[in-house]
PAPAKE-593539 format. One record per residue (C-alpha): chain; residue number from 1; x, y, z. Coordinates in steps of 0.2 Angstrom, whole numbers. Layout:
residues N
@rodo:A	loke:NUM	px:X	py:Y	pz:Z .
...
//
This chain:
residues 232
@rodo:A	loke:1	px:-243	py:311	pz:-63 .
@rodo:A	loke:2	px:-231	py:314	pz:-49 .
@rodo:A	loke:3	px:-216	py:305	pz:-44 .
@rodo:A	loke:4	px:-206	py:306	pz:-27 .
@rodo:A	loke:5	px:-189	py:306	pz:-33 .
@rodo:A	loke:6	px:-172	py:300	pz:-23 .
@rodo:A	loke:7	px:-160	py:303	pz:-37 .
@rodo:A	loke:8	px:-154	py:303	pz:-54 .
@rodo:A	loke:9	px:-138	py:298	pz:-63 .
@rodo:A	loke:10	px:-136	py:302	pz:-79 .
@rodo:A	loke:11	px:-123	py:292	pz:-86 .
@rodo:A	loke:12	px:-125	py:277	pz:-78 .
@rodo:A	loke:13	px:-117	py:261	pz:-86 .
@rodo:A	loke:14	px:-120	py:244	pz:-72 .
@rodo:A	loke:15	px:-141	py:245	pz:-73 .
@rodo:A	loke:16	px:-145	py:237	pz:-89 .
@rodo:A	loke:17	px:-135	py:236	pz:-105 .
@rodo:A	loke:18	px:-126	py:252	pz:-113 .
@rodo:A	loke:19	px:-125	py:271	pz:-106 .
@rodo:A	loke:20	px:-142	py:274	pz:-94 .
@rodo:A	loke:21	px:-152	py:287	pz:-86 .
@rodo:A	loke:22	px:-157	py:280	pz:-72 .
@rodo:A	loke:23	px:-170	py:287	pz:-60 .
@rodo:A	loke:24	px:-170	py:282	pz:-39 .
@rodo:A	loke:25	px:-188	py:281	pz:-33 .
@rodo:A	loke:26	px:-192	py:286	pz:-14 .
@rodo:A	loke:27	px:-200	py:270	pz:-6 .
@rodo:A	loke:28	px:-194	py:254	pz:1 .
@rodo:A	loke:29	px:-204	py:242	pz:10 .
@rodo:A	loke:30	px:-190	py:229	pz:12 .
@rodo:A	loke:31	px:-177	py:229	pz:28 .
@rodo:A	loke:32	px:-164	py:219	pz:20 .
@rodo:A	loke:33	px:-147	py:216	pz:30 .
@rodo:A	loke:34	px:-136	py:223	pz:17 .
@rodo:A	loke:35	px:-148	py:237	pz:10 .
@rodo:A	loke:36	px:-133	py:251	pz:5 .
@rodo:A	loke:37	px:-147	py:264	pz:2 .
@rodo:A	loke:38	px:-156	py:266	pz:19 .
@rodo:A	loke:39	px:-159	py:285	pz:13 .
@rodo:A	loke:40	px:-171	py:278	pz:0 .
@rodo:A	loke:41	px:-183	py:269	pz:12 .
@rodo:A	loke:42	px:-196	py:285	pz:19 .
@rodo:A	loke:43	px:-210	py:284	pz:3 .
@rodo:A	loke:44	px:-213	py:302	pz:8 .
@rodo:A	loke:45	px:-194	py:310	pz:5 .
@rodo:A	loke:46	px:-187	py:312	pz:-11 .
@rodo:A	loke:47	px:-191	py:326	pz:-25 .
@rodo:A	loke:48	px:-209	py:326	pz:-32 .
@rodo:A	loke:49	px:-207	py:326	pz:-51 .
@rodo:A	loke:50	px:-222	py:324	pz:-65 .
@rodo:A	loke:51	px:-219	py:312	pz:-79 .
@rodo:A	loke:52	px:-218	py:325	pz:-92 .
@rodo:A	loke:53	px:-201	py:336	pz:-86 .
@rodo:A	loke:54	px:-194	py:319	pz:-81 .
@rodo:A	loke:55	px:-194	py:312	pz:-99 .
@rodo:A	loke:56	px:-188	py:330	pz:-107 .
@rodo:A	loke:57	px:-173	py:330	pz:-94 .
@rodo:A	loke:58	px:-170	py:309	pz:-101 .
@rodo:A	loke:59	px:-171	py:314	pz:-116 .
@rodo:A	loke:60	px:-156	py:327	pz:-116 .
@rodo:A	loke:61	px:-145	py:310	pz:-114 .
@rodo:A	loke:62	px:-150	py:301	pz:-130 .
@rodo:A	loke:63	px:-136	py:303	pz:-140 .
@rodo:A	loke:64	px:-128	py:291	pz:-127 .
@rodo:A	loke:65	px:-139	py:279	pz:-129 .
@rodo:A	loke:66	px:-133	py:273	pz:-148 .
@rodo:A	loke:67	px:-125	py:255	pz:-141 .
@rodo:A	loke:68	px:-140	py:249	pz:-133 .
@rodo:A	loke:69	px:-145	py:261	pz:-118 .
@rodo:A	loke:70	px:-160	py:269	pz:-112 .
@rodo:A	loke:71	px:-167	py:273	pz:-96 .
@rodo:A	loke:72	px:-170	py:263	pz:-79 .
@rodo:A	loke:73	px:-178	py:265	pz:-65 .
@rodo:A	loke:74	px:-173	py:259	pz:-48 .
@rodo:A	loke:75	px:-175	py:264	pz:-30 .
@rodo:A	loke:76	px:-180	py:260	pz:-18 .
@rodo:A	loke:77	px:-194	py:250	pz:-25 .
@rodo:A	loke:78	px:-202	py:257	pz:-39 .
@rodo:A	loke:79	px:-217	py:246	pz:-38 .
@rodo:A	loke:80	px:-221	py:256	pz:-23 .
@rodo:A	loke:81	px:-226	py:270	pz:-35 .
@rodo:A	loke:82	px:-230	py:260	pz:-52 .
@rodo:A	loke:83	px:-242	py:271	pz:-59 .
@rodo:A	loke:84	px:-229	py:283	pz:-62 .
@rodo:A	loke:85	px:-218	py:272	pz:-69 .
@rodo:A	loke:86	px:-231	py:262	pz:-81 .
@rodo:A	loke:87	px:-233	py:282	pz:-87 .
@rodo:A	loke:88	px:-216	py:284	pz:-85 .
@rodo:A	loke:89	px:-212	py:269	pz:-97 .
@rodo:A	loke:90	px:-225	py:272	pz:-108 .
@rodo:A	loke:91	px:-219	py:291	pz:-112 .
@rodo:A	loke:92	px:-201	py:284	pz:-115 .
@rodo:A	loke:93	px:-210	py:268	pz:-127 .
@rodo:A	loke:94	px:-221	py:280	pz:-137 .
@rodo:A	loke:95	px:-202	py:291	pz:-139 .
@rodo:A	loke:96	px:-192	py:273	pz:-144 .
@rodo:A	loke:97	px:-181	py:271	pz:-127 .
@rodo:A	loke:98	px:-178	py:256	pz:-120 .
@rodo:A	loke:99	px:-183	py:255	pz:-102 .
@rodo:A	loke:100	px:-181	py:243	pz:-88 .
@rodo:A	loke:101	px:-186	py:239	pz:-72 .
@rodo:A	loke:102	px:-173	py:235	pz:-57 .
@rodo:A	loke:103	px:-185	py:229	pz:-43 .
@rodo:A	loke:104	px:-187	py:218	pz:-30 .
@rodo:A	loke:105	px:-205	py:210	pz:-35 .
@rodo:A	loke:106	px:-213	py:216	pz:-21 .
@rodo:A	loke:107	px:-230	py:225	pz:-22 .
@rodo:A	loke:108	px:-247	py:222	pz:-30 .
@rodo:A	loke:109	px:-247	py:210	pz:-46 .
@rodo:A	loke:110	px:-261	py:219	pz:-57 .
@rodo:A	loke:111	px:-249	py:236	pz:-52 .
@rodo:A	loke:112	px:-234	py:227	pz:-59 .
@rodo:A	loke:113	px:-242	py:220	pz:-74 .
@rodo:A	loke:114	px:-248	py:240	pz:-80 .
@rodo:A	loke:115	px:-229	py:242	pz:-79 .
@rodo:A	loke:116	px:-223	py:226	pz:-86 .
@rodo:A	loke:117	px:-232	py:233	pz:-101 .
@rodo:A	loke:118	px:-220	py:246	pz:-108 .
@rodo:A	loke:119	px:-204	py:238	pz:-99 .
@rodo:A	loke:120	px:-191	py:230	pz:-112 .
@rodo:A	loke:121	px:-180	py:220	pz:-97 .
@rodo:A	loke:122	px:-183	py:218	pz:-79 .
@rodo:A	loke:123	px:-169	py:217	pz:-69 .
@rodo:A	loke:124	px:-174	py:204	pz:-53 .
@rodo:A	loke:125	px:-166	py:207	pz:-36 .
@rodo:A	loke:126	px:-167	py:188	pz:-30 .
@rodo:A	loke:127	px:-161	py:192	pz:-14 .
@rodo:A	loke:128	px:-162	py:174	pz:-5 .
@rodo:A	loke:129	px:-170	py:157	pz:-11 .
@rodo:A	loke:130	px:-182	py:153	pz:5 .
@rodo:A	loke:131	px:-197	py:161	pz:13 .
@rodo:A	loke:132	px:-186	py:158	pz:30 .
@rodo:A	loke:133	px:-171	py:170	pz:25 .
@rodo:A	loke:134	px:-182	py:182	pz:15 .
@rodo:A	loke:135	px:-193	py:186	pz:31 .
@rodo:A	loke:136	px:-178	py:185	pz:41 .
@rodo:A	loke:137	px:-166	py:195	pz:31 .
@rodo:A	loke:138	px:-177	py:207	pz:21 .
@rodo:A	loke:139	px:-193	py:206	pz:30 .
@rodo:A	loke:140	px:-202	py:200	pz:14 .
@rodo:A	loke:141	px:-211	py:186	pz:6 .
@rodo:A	loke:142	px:-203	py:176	pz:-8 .
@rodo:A	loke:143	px:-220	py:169	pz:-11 .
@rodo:A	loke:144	px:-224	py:188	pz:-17 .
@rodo:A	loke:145	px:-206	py:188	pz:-27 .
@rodo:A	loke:146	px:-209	py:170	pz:-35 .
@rodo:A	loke:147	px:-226	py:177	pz:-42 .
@rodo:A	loke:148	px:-216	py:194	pz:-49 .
@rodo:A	loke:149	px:-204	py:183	pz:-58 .
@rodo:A	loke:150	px:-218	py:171	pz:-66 .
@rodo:A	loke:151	px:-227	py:187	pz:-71 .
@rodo:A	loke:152	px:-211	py:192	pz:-79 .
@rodo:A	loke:153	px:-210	py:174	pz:-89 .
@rodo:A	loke:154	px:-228	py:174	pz:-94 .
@rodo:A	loke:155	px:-228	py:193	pz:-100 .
@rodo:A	loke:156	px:-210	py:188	pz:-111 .
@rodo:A	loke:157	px:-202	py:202	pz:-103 .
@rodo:A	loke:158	px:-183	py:199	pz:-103 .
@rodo:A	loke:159	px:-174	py:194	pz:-86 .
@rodo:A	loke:160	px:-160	py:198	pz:-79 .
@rodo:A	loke:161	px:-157	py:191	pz:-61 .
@rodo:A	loke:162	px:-144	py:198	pz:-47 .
@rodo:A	loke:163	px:-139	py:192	pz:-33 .
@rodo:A	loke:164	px:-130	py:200	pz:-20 .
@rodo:A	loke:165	px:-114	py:190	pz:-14 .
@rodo:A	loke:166	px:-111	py:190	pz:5 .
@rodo:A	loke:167	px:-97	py:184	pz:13 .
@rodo:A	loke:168	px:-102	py:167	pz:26 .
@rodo:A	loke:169	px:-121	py:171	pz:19 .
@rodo:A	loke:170	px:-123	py:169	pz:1 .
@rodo:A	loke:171	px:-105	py:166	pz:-5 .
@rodo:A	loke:172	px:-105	py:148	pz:-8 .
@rodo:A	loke:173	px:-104	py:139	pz:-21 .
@rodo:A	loke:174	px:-117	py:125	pz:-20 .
@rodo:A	loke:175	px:-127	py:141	pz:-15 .
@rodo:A	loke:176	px:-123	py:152	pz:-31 .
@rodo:A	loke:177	px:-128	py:134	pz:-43 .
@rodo:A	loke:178	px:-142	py:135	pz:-31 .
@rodo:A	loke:179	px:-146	py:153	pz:-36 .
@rodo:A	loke:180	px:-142	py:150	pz:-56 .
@rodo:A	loke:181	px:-154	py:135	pz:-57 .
@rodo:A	loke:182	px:-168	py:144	pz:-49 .
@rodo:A	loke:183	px:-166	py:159	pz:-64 .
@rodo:A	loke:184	px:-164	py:144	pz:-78 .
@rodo:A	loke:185	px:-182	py:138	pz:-71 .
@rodo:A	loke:186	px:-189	py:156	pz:-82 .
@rodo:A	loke:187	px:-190	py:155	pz:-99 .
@rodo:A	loke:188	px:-187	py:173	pz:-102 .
@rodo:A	loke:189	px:-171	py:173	pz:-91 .
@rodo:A	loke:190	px:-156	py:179	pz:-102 .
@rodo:A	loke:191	px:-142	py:183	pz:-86 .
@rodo:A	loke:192	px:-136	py:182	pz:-68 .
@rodo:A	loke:193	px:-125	py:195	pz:-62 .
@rodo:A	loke:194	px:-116	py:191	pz:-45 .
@rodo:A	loke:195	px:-117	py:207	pz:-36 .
@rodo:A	loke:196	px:-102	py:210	pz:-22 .
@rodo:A	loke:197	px:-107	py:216	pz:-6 .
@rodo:A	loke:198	px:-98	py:230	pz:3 .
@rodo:A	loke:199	px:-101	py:244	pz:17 .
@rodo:A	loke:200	px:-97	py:261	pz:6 .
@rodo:A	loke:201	px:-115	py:264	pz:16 .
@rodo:A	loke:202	px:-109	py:264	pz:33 .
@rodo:A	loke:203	px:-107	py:281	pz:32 .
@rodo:A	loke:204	px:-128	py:285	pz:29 .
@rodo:A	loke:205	px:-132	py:273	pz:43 .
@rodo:A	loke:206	px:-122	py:283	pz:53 .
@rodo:A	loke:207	px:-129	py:300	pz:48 .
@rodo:A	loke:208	px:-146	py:290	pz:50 .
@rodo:A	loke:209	px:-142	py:284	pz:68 .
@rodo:A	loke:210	px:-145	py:266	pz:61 .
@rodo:A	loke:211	px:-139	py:252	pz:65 .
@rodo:A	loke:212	px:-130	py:243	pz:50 .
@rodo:A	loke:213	px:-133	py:222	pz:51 .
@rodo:A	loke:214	px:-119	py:218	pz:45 .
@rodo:A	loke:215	px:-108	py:230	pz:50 .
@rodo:A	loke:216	px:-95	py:215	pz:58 .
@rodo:A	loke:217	px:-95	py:206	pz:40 .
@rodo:A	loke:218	px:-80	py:211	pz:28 .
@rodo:A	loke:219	px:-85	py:214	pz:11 .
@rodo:A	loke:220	px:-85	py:201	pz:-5 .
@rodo:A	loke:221	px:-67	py:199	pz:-9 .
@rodo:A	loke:222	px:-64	py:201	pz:-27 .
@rodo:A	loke:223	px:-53	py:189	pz:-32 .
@rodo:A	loke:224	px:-64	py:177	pz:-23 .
@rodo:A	loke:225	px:-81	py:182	pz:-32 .
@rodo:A	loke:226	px:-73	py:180	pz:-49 .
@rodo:A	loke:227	px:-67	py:163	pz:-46 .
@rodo:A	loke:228	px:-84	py:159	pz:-39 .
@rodo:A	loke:229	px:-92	py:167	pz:-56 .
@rodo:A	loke:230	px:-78	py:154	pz:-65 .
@rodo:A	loke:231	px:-83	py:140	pz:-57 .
@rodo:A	loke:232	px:-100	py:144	pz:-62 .
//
């Protein structure tokens, strides 16, 4: 089984808990305003990779992996390819590492479930809370996302929601309560991590010759994203 490959980061310590390996898949079908891997989009770039070299080389990292860690895979969209990673994820099971999924929901539900299988957390990009700014923002359907997440819930696959925060979009705080009670509503729901946006991508989009959406917006002031997090 082959994978198309953007990237890998070794050490990797804000995708999932404790020290991960965490694999970049080529492939996006989304178009969201603030998307800081535009590079990732083309499901034909990338490094083709089989299953079998990719667990020996995550497996060279396991002594870091004693407080909790594993390996994630990310992307892109790594449901666009999620026969490789319901192999992936089962290789890593049948070796004792935790994996987990950071996805979008997007793609095919019975694709999903063959990878939901051998995932032990999911972390859930819950980009906007209405089909109007999903379409509009990412050119997607929450619809689609809302059945990922119920999936998640009825397979008792732990959840861990993010949520980019953007200033004058999704920085506010009815908003953010907004956001918190829609991940309470899943049983399996265990975190939300508030994501700041910034524009450390500007440069790609660039080198691209894209244009950046929200290239006039500043990025999520600090102080201000921790005192929104407080008030939370």
């Amino acid at each position: 089984m082959l994978g198309n490959i953007h990237s890998i980061q070794t050490l990797g310590a804000v995708d999932g808990p404790g020290v991960r390996f965490v694999v970049f898949l080529q492939g996006c079908p989304l178009r969201c305003a603030y998307c800081h891997n535009p590079d990732t989009w083309d499901a034909a770039g990338g490094e083709q990779t089989d299953v079998d070299t990719l667990v020996r080389r995550a497996l060279r990292y396991r002594a870091y992996w004693k407080n909790g860690g594993g390996v994630t895979v990310s992307g892109g969209e790594p449901l666009m390819q999620a026969d490789f990673v319901a192999e992936l994820f089962e290789r890593l099971h049948a070796e004792g590492v935790h994996t987990a999924l950071d996805t979008s929901g997007v793609g095919s539900l019975s694709a999903a479930e063959r990878v939901l299988r051998h995932t032990d957390l999911v972390l859930a990009d819950l980009k906007f809370l209405t089909a109007a700014d999903y379409r509009r923002y990412c050119a997607a359907d929450f619809a689609q996302v809302e059945r990922f997440l119920q999936l998640t819930a009825t397979m008792g696959v732990p959840l861990w929601i993010r949520h980019v925060v953007v200033p004058g979009l999704t920085d506010s705080l009815p908003h953010l309560r907004a956001v918190k009670a829609r991940a309470e509503r899943y049983p399996n729901f265990q975190k939300l991590e508030l994501l700041p946006f910034h524009k450390l991508c500007l440069e790609k989009y660039e080198r691209m010759g894209l244009t950046f959406p929200l290239a006039d917006t500043p990025a999520m002031d600090a102080a201000r994203l921790e005192q929104l997090k407080a008030q939370l």
